[in-house]
N, C-alpha and C positions, 0 to 999 in steps of 0.2 A: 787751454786754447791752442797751445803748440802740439796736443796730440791730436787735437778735433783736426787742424788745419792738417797735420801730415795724412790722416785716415782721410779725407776729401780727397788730398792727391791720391793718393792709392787706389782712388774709385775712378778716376781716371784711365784705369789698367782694368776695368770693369765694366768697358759702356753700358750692356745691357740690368747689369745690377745698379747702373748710374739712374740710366733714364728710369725704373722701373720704381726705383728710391721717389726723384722728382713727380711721376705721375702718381705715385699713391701717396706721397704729403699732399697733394692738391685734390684728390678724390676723396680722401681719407677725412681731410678738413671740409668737403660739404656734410660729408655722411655725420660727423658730430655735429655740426651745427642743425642739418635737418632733426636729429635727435631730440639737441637740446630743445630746439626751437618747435616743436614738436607739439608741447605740453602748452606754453603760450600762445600758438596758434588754434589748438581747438579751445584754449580758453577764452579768448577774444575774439574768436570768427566766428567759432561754432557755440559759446555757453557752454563750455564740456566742465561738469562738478567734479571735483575734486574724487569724486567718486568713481566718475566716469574715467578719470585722467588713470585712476589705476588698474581699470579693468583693461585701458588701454595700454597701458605698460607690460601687463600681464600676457598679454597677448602677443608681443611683436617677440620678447624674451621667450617664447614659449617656440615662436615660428623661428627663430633665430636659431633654436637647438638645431631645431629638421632643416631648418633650409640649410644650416653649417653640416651636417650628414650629408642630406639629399647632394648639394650642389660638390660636395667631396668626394663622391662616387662619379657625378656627371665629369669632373676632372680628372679622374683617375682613365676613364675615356676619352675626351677629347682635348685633354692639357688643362692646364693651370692659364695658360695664358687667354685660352678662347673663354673658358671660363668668366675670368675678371671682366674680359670683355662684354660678356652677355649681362654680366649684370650690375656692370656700368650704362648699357643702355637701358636694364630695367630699373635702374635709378632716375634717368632721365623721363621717364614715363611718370614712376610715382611722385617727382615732383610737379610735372604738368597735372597730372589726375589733382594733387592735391588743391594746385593755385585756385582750380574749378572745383571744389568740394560744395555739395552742398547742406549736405546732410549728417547726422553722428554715427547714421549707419555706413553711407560713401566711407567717410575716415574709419572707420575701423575696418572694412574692407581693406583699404590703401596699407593700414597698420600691418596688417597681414603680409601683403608683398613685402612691405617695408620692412620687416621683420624677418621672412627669411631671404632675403639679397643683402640684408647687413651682417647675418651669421654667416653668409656664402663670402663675401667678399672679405669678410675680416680672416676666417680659415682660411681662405686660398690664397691669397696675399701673403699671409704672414709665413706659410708656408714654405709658397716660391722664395720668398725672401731668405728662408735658412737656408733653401737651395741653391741660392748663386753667391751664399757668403765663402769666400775659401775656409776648407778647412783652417782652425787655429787661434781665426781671427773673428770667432763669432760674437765673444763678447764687446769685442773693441768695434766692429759696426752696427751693431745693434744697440750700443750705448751710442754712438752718433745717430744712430738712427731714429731714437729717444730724443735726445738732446733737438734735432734739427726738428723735429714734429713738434715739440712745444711750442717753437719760436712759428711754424706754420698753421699751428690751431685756432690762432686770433682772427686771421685775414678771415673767415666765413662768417662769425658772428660782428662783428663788426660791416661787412658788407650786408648780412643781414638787417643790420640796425637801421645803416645808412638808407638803404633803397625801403625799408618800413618810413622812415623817416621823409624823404623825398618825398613819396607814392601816397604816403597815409595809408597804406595795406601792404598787409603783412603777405595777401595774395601775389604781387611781386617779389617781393622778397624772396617765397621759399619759392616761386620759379629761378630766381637769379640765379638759385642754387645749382640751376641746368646747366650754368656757363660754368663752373666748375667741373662740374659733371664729366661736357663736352670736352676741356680743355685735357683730361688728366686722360680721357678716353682716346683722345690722339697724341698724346705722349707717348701711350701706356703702347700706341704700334711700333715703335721704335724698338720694342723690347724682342727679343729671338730667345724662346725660350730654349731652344736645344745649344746654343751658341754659348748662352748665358751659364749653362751646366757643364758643359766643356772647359770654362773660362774657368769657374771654380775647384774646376779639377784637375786642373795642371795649374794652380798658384801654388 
């Protein structure tokens, strides 16, 4: 706990690897829980069989490859950072399309976006992130950076639970997931990516 606490200071000497940490533990936490929550939603909204539920799995893992390629080339163009952004707002879309699904053809449509914006954004993410670690200290932020995401994976399934709970639908619920979305999507401006590689290269 006395190294976690001194590597938090240190990030202090990192704004934008700071903020960038903060908005992707909170985008990062919808995207699993729209996951998880994922398989229980077309089973109870839609009657999706067990059957159905793998073909639907099969598919988002499949668009995940391409969309983590495809949207790795579109960064390589226009940053890492406009990137995440683009498809943090096409996260926010596929939770809207979802809340209104009505069909098992609609969701597995949606599976599809959803599928490659979660390969795109986990690549590009995790990326930037080895890029604004200073040389040296890669494994000592990225084991915090492990460490602090466990502690942040609960708040979305549990918000999940609550507003299913409230609502009686689970259709609120994965919209709520927008406000996550949203939240982690204006943190995530705060971030400078040229600033942020500068920072790391003269620690």
């Amino acid at each position: 706990f006395a190294r976690l606490s001194s590597t938090a200071k240190a990030l202090t000497h990192h704004r934008d690897l700071l903020w960038f940490l903060i908005a992707y533990l909170i985008y990062t936490d919808a995207i699993n829980t729209v996951i998880v929550a994922s398989a229980i939603f077309a089973n109870k909204v839609l009657d999706f069989s067990p059957g159905d539920l793998i073909i639907y799995f099969l598919i988002t893992q499949v668009t995940a490859g391409l969309g983590a390629v495809g949207f790795g080339v579109l960064a390589d163009r226009i940053g890492s950072t406009r990137t995440i952004s683009l498809t943090l707002l096409i996260w926010i879309g596929v939770v809207g399309a979802a809340s209104v699904v009505q069909t098992p053809a609609q969701f597995y449509a949606i599976g599809l976006v959803a599928g490659a914006v979660l390969g795109a954004n986990q690549a590009t993410s995790r990326a930037l992130i080895g890029r604004f670690v200073p040389p040296g200290r890669q494994g000592e932020l990225f084991g915090f950076f492990t460490v602090t995401g466990k502690f942040a994976a609960v708040i979305g399934p549990v918000v999940y639970g609550e507003v299913t709970a409230w609502t009686g639908s689970q259709r609120w619920a994965v919209l709520s997931m927008a406000v996550f979305f949203i939240v982690g999507l204006l943190i995530f401006q705060r971030v400078d990516e040229q600033r942020g590689l500068a920072a790391a290269e003269h620690s």
